[in-house]
C-alpha positions as CSV (number, residue, x, y, z in Angstrom):
1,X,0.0,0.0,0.0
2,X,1.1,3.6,-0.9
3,X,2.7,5.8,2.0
4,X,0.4,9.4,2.4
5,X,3.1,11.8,1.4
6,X,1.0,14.3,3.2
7,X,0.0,13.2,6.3
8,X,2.4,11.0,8.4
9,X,1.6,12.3,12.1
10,X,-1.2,10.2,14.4
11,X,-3.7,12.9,13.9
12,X,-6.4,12.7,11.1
13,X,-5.7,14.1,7.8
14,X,-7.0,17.5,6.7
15,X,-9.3,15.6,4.8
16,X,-10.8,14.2,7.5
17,X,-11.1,17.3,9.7
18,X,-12.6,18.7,6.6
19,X,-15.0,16.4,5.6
20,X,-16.1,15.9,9.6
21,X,-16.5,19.5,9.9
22,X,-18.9,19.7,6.7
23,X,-21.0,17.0,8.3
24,X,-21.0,18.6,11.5
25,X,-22.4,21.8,9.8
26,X,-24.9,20.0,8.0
27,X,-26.4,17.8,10.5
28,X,-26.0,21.2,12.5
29,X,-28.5,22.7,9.9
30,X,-30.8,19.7,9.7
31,X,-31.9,19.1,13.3
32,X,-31.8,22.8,13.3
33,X,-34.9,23.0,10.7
34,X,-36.7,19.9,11.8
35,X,-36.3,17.9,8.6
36,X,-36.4,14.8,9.9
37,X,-40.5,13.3,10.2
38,X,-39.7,12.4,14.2
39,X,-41.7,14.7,16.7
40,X,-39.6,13.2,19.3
41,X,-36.2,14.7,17.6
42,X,-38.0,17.8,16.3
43,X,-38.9,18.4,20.5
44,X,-35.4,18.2,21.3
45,X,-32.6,20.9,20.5
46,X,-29.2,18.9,20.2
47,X,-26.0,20.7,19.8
48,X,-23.2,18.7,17.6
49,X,-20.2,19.8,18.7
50,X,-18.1,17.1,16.7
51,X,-17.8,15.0,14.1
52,X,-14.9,12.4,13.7
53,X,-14.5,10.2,11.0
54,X,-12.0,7.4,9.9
55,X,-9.8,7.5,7.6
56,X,-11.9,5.9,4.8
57,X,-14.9,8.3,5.9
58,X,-17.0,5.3,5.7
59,X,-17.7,5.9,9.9
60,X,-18.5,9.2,11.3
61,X,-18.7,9.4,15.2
62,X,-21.1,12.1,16.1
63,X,-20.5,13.8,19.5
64,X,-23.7,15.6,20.7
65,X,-25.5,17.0,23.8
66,X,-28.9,17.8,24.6
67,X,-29.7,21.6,25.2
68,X,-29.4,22.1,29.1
69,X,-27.7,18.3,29.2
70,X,-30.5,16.7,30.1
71,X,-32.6,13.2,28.0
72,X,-29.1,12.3,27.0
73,X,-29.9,8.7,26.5
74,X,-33.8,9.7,24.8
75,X,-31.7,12.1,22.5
76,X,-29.3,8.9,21.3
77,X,-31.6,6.2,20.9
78,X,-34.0,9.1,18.7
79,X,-31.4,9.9,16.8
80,X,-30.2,6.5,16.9
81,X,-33.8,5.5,15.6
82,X,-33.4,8.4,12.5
83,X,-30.1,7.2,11.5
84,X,-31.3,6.6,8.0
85,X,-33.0,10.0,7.2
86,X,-30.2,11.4,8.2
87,X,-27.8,10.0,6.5
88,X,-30.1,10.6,3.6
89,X,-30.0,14.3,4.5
90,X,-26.7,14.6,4.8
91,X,-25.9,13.1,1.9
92,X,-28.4,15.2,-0.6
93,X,-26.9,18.1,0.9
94,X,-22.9,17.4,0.2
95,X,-21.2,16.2,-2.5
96,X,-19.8,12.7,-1.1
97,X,-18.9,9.7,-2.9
98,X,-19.9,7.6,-0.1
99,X,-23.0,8.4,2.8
100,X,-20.8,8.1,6.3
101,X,-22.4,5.6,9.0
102,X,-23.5,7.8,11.4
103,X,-22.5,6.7,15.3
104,X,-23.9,9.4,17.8
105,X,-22.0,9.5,21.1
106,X,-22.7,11.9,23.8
107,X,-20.5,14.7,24.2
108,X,-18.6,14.6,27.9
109,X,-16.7,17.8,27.2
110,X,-19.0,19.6,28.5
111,X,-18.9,18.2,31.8
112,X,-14.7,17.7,32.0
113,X,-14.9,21.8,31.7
114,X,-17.0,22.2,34.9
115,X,-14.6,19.6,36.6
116,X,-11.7,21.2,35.7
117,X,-13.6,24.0,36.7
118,X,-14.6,22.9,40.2
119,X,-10.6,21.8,40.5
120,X,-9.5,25.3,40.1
121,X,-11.9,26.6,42.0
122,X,-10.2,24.3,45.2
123,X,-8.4,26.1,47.8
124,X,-5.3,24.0,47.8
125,X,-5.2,24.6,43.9
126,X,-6.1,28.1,44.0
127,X,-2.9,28.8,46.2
128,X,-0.7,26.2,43.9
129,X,-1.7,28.8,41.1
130,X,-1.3,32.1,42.9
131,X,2.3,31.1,43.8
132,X,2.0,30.7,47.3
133,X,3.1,26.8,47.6
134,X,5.8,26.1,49.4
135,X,7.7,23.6,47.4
């Protein structure tokens, strides 16, 4: 098989980013507009915050939240359950030679940030930070 003379580092390729970051737009857009036929999905507003796909872009992971955080797990299995449409949507709407599998995962960014945040926020940290350790 033919070495990538563009991309040798463990990161994806800028193909990949780019490609992930048109399907994160347009997925963005369709649950936006409540194009899919699911009152259940239409109800919900899901933000997609990002979309990674393999190297093959056969396989998009989908990371997503619910607005507020809350139905995670009613907010998979709908869109989980929708799959098809869109991927259908997706794929009308970009110029692909192949329709991605959509995987949605949810999105625990959101919730390392207020960890971290909660850490800093720590007395013993706070003074780590401010310089007043005594190491």
């Amino acid at each position: 098989m033919a070495k990538n003379k563009f991309h040798d580092g463990p990161g994806p390729s800028q193909r990949q980013l780019r490609v992930g970051e048109l399907i994160r737009r347009t997925l963005s857009d369709v649950l936006m507009q409540g194009d899919v036929h699911d009152p259940d999905l239409n109800g919900m507003s899901i933000t997609v915050s990002e979309v990674r796909i393999s190297p093959d872009l056969k396989i998009a992971t989908v990371y997503v939240l619910p607005l507020g955080g809350g139905r995670r797990e009613e907010a998979i299995k709908a869109l989980a359950r929708n799959k098809g449409e869109l991927r259908r949507q997706i794929t009308k709407q970009m110029n692909l030679k192949y329709a991605p599998d959509l995987r949605f995962v949810i999105d625990e960014t959101f919730d390392k940030m207020d960890e971290t945040r909660a850490l800093f926020q720590q007395d013993k940290v706070r003074q780590d930070l401010d310089g007043g350790g005594d190491d």
